[in-house]
Backbone as ProteinMPNN parsed JSONL, in Angstrom:
{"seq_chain_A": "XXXXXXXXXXXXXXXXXXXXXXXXXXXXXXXXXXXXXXXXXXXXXXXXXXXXXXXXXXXXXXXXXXXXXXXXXXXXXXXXXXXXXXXXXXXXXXXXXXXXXXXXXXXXXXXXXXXXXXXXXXXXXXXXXXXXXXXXXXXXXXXXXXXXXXXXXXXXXXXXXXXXXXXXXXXXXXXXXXXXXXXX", "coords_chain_A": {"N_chain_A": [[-19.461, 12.756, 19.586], [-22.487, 12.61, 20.865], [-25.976, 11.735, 20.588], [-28.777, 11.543, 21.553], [-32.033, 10.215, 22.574], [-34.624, 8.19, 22.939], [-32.658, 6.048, 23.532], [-28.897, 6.084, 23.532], [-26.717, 6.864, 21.623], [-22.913, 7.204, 21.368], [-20.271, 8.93, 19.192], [-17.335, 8.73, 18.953], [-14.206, 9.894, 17.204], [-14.309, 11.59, 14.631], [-14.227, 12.792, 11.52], [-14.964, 15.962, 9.451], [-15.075, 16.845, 6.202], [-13.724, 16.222, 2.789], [-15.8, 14.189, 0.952], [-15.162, 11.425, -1.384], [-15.909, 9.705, -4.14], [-14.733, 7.317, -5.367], [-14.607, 4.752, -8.746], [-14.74, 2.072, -10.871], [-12.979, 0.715, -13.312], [-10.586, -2.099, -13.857], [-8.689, 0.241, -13.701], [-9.349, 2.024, -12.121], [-9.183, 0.364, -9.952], [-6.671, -0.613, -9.607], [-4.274, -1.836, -7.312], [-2.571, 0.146, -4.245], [-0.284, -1.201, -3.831], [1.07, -1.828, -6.179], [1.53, -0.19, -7.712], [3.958, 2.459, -9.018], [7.532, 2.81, -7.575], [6.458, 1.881, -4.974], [6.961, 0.221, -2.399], [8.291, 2.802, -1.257], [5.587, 4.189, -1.371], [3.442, 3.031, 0.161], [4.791, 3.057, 2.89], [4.708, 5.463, 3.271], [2.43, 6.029, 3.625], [0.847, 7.464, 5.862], [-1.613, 8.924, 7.018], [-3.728, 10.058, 9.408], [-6.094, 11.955, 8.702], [-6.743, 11.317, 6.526], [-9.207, 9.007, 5.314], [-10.155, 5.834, 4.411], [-12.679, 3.914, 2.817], [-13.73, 0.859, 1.72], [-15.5, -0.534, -0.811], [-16.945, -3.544, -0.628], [-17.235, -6.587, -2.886], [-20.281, -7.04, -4.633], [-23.418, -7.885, -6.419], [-26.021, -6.816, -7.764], [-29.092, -6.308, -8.929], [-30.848, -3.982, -8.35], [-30.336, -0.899, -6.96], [-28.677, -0.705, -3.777], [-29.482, -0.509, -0.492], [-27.445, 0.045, 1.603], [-24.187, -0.098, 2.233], [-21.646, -2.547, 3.061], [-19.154, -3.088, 5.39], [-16.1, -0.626, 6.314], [-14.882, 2.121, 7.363], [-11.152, 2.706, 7.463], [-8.981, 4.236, 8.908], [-6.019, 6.176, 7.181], [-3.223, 4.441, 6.849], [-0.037, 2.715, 6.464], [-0.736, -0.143, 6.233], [-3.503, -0.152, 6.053], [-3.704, 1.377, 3.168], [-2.402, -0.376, 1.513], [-3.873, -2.253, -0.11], [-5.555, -0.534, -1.287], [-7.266, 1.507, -3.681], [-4.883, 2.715, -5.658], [-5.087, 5.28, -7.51], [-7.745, 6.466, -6.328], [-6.193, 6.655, -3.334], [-3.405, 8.155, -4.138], [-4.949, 10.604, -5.396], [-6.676, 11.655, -3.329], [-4.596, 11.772, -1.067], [-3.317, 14.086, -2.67], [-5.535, 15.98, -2.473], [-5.686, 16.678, 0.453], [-3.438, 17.544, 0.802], [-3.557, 19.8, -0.613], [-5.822, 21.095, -0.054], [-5.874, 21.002, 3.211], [-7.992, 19.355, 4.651], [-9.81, 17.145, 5.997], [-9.868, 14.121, 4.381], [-12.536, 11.963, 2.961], [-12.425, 8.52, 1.771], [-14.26, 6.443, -0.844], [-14.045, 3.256, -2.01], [-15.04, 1.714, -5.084], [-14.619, 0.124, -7.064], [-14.575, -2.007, -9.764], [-12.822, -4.168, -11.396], [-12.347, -5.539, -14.984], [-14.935, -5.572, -15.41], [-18.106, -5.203, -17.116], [-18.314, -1.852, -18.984], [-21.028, -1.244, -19.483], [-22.252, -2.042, -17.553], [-21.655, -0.601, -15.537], [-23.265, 1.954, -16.217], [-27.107, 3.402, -15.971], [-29.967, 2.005, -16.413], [-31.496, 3.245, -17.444], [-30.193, 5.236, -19.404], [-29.284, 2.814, -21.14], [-31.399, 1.892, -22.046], [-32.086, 3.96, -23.798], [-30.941, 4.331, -26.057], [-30.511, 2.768, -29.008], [-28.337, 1.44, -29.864], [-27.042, 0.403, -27.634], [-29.136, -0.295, -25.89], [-29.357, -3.231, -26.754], [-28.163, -4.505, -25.183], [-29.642, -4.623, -22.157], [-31.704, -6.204, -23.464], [-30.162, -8.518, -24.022], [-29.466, -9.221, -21.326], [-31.816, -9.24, -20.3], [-33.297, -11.728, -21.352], [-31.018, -13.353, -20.567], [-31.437, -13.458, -18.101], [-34.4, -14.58, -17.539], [-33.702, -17.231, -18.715], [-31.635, -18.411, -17.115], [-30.757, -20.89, -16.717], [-29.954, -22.253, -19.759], [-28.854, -20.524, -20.442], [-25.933, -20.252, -19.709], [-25.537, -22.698, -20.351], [-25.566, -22.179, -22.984], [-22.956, -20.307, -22.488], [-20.818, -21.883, -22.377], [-20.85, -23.683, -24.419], [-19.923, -21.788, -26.167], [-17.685, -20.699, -25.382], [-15.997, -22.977, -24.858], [-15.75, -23.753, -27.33], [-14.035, -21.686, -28.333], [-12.101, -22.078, -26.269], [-11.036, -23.932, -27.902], [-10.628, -23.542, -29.89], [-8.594, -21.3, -29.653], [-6.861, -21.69, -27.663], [-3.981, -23.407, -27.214], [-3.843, -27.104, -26.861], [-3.526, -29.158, -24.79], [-2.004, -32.021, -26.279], [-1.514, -34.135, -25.064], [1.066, -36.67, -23.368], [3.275, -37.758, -25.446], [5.546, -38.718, -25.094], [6.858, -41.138, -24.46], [6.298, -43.533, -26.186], [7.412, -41.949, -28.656], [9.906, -42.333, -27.784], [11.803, -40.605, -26.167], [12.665, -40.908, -23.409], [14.542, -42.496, -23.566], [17.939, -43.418, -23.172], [20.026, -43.149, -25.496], [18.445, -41.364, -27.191], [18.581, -39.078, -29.431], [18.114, -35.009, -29.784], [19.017, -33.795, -32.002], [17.68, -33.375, -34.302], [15.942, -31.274, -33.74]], "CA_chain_A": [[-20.8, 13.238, 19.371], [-23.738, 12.147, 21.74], [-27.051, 11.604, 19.857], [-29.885, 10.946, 22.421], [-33.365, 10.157, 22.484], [-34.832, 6.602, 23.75], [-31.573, 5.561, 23.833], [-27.885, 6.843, 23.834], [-25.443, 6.537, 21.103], [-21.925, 7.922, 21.311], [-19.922, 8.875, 18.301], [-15.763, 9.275, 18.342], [-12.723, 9.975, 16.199], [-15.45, 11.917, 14.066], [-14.277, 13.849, 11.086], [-15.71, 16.641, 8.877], [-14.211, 17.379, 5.639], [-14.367, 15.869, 1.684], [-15.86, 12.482, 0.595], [-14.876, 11.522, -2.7], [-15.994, 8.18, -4.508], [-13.366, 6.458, -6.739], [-15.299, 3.566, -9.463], [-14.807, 1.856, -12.416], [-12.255, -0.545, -13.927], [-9.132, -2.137, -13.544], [-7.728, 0.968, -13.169], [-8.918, 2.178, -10.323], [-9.198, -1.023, -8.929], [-5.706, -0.792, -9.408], [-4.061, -1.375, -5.835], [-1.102, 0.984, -4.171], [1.27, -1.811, -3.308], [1.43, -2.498, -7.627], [2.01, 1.125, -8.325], [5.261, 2.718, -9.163], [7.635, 3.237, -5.931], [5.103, 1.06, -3.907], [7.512, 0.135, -1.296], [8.471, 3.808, -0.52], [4.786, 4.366, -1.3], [3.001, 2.592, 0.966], [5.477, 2.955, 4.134], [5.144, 6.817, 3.457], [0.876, 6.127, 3.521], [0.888, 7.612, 7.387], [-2.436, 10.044, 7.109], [-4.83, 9.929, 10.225], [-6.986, 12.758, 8.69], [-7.275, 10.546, 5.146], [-10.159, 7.583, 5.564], [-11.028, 5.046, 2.775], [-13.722, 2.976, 2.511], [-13.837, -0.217, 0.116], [-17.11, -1.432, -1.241], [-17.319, -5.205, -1.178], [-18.516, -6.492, -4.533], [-21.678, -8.105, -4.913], [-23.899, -7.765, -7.818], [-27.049, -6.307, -7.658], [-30.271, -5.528, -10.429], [-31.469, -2.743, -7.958], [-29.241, 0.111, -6.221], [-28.298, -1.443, -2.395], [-29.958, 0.529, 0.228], [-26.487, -0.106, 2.63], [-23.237, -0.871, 1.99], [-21.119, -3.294, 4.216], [-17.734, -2.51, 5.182], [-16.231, 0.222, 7.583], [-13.847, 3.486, 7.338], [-9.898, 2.937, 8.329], [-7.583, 5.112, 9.086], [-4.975, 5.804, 6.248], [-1.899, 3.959, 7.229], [0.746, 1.936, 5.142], [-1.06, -1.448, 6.145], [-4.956, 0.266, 4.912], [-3.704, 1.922, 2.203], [-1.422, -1.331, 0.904], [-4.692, -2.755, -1.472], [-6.856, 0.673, -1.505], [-6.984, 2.077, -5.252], [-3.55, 3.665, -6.125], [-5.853, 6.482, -7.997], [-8.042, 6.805, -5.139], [-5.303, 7.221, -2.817], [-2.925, 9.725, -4.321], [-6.106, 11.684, -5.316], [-6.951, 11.633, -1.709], [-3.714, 12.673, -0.53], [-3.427, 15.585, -3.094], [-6.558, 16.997, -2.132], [-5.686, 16.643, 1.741], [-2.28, 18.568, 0.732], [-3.622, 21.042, -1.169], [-6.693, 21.954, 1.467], [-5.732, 20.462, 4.797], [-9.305, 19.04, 5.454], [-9.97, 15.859, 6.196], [-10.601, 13.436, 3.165], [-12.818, 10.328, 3.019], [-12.371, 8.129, 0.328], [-14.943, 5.629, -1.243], [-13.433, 2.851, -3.021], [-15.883, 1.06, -5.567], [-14.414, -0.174, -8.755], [-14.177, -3.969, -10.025], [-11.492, -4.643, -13.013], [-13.193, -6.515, -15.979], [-16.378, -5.174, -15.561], [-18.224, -3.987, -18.652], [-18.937, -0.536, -19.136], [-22.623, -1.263, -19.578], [-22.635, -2.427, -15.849], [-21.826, 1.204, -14.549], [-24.465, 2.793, -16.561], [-28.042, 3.488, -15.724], [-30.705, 1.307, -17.191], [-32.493, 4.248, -18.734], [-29.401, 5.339, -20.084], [-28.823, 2.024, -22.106], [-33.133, 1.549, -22.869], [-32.647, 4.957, -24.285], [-29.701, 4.112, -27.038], [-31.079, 1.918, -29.534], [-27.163, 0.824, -29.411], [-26.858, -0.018, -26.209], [-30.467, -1.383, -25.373], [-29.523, -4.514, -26.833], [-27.459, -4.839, -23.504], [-30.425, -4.542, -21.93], [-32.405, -7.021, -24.081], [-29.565, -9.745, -23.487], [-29.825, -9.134, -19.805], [-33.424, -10.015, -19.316], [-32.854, -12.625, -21.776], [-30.363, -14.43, -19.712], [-31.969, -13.952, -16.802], [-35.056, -15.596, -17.573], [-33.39, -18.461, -19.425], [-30.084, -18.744, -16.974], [-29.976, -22.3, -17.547], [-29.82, -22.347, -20.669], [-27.863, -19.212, -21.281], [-24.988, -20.912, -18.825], [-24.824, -23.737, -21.441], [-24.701, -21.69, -24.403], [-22.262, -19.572, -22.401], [-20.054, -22.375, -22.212], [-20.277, -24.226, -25.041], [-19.4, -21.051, -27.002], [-16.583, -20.366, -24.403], [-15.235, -24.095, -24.902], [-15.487, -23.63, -28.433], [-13.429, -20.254, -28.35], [-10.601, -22.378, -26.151], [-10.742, -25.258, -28.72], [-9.51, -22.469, -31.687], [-7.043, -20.339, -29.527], [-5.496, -22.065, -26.734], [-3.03, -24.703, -27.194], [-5.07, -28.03, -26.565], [-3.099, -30.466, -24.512], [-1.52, -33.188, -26.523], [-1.259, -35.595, -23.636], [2.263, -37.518, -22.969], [3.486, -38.732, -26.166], [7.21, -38.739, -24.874], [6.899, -43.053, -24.03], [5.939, -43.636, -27.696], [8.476, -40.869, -28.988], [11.301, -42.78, -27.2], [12.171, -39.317, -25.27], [13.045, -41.135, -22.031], [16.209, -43.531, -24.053], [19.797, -42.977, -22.968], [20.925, -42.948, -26.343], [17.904, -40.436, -27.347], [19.218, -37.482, -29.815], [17.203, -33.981, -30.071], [19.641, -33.052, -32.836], [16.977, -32.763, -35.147], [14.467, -30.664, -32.95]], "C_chain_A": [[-21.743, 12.296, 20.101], [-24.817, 12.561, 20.772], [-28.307, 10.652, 21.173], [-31.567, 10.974, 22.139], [-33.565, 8.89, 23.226], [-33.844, 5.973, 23.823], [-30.024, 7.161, 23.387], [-26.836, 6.675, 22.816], [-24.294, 7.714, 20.886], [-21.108, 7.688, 20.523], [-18.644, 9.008, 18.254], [-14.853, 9.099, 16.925], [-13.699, 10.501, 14.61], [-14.39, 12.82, 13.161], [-15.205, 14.575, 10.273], [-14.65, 17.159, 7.82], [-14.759, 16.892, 4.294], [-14.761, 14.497, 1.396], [-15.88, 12.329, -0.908], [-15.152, 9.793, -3.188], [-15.286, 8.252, -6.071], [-14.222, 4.8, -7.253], [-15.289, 3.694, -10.255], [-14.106, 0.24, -12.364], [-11.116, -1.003, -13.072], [-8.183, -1.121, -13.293], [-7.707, 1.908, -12.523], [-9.136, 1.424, -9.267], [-7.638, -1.278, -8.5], [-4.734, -0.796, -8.058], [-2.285, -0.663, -5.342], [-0.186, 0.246, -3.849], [1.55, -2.43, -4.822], [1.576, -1.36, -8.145], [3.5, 1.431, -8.411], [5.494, 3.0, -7.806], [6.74, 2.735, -4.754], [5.533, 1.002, -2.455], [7.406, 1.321, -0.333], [6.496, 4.388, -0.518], [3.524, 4.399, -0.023], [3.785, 2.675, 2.33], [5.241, 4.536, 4.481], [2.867, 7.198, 3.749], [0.676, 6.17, 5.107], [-0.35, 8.876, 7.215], [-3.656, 9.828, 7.874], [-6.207, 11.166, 9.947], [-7.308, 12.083, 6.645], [-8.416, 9.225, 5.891], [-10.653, 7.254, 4.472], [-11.44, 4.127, 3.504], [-13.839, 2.046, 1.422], [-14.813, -0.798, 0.116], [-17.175, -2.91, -1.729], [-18.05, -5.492, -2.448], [-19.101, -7.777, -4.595], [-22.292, -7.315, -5.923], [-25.697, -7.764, -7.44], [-28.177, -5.806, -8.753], [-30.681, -4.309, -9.895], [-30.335, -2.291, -7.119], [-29.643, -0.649, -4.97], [-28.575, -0.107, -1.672], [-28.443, 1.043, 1.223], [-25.187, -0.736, 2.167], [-22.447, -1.764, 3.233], [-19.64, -3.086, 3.625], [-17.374, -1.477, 6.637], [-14.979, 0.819, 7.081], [-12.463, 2.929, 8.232], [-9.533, 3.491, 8.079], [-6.289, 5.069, 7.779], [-3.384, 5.509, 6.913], [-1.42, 3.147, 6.04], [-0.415, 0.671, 5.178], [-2.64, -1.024, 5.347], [-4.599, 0.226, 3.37], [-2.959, 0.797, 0.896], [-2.47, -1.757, -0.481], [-5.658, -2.131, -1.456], [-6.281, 0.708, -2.915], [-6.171, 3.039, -5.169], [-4.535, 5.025, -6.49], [-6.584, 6.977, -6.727], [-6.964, 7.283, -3.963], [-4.646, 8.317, -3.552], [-4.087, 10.694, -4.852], [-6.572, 12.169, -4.393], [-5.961, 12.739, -1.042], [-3.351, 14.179, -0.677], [-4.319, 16.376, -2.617], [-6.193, 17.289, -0.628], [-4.537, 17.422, 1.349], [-2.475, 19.702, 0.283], [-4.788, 21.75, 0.045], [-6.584, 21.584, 2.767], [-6.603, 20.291, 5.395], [-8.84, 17.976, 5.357], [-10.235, 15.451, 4.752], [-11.481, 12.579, 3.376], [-13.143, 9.554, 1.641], [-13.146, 6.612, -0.155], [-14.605, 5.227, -2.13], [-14.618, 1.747, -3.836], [-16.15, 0.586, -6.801], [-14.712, -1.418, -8.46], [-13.686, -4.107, -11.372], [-12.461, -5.708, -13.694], [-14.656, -6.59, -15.646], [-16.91, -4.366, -16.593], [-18.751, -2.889, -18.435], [-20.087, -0.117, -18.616], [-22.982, -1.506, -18.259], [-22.687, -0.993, -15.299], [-22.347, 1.771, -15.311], [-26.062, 2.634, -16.302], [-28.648, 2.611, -16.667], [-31.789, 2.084, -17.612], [-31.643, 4.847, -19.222], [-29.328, 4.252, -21.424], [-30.187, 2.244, -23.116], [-32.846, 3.004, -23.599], [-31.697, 5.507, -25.748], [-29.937, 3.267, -27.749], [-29.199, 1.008, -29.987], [-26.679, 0.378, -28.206], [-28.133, -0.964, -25.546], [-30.241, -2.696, -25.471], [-28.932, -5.762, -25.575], [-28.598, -5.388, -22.816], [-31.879, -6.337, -22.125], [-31.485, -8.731, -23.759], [-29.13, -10.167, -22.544], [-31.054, -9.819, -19.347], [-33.42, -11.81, -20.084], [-31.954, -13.835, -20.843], [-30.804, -14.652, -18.336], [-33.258, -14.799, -16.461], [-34.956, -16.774, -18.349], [-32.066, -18.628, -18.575], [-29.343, -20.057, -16.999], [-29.278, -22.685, -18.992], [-28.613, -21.665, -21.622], [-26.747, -19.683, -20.665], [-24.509, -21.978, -20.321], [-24.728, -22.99, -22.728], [-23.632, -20.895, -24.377], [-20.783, -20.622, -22.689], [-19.597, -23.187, -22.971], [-19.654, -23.312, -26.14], [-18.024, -20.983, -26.539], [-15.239, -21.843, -24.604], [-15.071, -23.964, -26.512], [-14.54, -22.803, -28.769], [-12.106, -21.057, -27.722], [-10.214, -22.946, -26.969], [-9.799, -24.369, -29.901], [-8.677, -21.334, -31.151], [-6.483, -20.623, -28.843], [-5.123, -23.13, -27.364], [-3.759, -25.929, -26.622], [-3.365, -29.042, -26.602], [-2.846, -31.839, -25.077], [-1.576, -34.715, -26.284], [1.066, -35.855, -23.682], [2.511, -38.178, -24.045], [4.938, -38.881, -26.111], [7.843, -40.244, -25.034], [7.552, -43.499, -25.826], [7.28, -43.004, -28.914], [9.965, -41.422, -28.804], [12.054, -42.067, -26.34], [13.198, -40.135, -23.725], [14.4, -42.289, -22.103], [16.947, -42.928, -23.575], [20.069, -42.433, -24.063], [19.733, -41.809, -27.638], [18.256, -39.497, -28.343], [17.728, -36.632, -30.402], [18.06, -33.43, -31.052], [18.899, -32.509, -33.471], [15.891, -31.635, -34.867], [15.241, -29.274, -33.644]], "O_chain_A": [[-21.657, 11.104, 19.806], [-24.679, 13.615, 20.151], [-28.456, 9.457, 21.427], [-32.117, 11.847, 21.467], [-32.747, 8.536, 24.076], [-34.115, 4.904, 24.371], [-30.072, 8.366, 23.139], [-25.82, 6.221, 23.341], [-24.529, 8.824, 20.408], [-20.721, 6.519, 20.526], [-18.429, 9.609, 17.202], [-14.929, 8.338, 15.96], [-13.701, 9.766, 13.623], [-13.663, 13.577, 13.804], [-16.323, 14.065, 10.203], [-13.618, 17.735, 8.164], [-15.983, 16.941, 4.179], [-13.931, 13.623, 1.645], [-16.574, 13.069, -1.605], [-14.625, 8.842, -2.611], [-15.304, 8.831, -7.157], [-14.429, 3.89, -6.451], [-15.573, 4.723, -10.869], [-14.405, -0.814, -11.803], [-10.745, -0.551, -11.989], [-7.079, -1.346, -12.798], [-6.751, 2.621, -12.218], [-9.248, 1.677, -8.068], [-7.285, -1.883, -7.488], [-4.393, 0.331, -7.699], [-1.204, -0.893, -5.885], [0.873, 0.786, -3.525], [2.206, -3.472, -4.849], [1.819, -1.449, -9.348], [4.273, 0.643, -7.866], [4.649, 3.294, -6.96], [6.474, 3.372, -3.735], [4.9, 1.467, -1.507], [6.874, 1.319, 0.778], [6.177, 5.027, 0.485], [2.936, 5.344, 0.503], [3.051, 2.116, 3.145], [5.464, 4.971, 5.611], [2.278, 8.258, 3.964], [0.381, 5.127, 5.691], [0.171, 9.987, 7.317], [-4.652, 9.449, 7.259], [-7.126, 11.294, 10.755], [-8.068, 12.597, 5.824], [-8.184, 8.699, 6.979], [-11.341, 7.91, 3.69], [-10.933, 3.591, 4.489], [-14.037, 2.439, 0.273], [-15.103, -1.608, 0.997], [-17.39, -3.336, -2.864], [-19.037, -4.947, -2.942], [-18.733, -8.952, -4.609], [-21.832, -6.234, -6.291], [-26.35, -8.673, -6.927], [-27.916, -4.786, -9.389], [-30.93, -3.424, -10.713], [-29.507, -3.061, -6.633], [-30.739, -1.209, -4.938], [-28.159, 1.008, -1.984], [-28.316, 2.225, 1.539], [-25.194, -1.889, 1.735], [-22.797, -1.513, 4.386], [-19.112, -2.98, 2.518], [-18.03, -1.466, 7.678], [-14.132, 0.168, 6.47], [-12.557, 2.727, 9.443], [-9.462, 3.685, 6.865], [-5.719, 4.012, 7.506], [-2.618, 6.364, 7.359], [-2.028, 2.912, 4.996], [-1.016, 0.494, 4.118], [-2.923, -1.488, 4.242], [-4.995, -0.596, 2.543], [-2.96, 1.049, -0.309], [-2.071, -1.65, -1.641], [-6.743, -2.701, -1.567], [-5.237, 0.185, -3.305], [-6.49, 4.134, -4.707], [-4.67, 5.819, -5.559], [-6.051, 7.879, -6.08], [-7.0, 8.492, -3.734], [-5.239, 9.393, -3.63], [-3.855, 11.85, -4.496], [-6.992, 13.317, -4.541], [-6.168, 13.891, -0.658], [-3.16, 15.076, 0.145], [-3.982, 17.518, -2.303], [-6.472, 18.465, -0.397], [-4.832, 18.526, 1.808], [-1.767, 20.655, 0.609], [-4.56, 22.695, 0.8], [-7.476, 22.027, 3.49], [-6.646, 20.72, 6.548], [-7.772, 17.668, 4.828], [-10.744, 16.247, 3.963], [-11.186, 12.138, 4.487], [-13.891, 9.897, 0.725], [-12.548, 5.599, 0.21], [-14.55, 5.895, -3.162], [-15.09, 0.9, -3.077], [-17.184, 0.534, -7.466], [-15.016, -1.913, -7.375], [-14.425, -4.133, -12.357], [-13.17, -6.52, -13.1], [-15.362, -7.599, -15.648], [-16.503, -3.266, -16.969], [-19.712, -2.842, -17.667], [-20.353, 0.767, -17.802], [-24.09, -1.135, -17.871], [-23.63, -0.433, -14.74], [-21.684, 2.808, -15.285], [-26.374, 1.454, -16.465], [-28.038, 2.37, -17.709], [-32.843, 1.642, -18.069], [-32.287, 5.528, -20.02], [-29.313, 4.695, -22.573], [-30.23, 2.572, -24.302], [-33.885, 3.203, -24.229], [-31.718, 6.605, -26.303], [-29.473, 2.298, -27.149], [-29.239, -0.139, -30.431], [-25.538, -0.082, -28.192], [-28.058, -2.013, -24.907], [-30.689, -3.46, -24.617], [-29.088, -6.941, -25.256], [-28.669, -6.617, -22.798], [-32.508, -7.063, -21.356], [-32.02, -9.777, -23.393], [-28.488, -11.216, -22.491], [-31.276, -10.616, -18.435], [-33.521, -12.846, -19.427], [-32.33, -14.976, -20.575], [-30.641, -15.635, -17.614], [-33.341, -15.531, -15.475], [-35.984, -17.365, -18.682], [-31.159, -19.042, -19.296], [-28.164, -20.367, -17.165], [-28.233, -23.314, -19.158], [-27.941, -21.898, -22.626], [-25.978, -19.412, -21.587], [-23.5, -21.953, -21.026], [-23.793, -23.224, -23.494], [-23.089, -20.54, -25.423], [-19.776, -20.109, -23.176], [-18.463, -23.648, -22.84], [-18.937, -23.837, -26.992], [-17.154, -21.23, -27.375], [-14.015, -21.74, -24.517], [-13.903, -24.15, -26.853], [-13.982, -23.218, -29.786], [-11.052, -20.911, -28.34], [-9.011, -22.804, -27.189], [-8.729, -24.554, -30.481], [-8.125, -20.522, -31.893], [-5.353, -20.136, -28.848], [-5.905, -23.784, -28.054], [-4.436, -25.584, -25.654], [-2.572, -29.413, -27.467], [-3.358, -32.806, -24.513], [-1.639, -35.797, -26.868], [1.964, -35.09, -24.033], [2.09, -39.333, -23.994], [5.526, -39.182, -27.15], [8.928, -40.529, -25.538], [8.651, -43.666, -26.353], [7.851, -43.66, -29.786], [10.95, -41.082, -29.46], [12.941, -42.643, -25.71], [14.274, -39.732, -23.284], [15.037, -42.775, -21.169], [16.737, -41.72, -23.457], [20.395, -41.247, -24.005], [20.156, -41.538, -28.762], [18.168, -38.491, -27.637], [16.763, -37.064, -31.031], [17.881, -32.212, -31.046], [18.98, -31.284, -33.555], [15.113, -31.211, -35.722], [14.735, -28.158, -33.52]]}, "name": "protein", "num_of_chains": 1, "seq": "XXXXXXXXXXXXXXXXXXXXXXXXXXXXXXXXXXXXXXXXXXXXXXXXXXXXXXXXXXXXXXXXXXXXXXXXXXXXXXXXXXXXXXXXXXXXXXXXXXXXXXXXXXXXXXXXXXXXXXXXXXXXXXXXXXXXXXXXXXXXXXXXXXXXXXXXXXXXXXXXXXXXXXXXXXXXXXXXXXXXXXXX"}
């Protein structure tokens, strides 16, 4: 495709067909070389009329006028850490209508809910607003909210992980010849 005016830009390997955006969680972040059959999966991912797109993730308060990134070709090596869901959804549709697909990938795993909903959605849920409320909150206190994030967070490892001991093996005698773990 040629597009002229004060200048000249020329367009190839152009298709026309469905664009479909795949977003959410972990599980369609989920990628096709951790799916079932992956191996045969991915070696069998040969579709020059499939194209995905993956949306870099950055974090944004207002919708992004532009995304950054660029359309490849579905091959095994593309398709290896595209979204499993996204892909075979892709493919099916390209098998069942023999158009072109293009596939927009734009999840992020362990992202809360409340992130992919509108912010007049939440303000408009007197259950959900409080999202909202501890959003602006942290953002005009993020110092602060950082240290209470962390001393809650250190508090939370202190009462469920396992808290390092240290080396009391010396002390213990552990490292004797004549040593016995009978009693362990």
């Amino acid at each position: 495709m040629t597009i002229s005016g004060s200048n000249e830009v020329v367009l190839k390997n152009i298709l026309v067909g469905e664009v479909w955006i795949a977003s959410g969680q972990s599980n369609m972040e989920w990628p096709l070389q951790n799916a079932e059959n992956s191996s045969e999966e991915v070696s069998n991912a040969k579709y020059p009329q499939i194209r995905l797109f993956t949306v870099p993730k950055n974090t944004s308060m207002t919708p992004a006028e532009n995304a950054t990134g660029q359309w490849a070709v579905c091959t095994p090596q593309a398709a290896r850490s595209f979204s499993a869901v996204a892909y075979f959804f892709g493919r099916k549709l390209y098998q069942k209508l023999n158009v072109p697909v293009g596939l927009i990938h734009s999840s992020w795993g362990g992202t809360a809910a409340e992130a992919w909903t509108s912010r007049e959605t939440l303000a408009s849920d007197k259950d959900l607003s409080i999202f909202l409320d501890n959003l602006k909150y942290s953002l005009e206190n993020l110092p602060a909210a950082m240290e209470e994030y962390k001393k809650a967070k250190d508090l939370w490892d202190k009462k469920n992980l396992l808290q390092d001991q240290g080396n009391r093996g010396l002390e213990l005698g552990y490292q004797r010849y004549d040593f016995s773990e009978d009693d362990w």
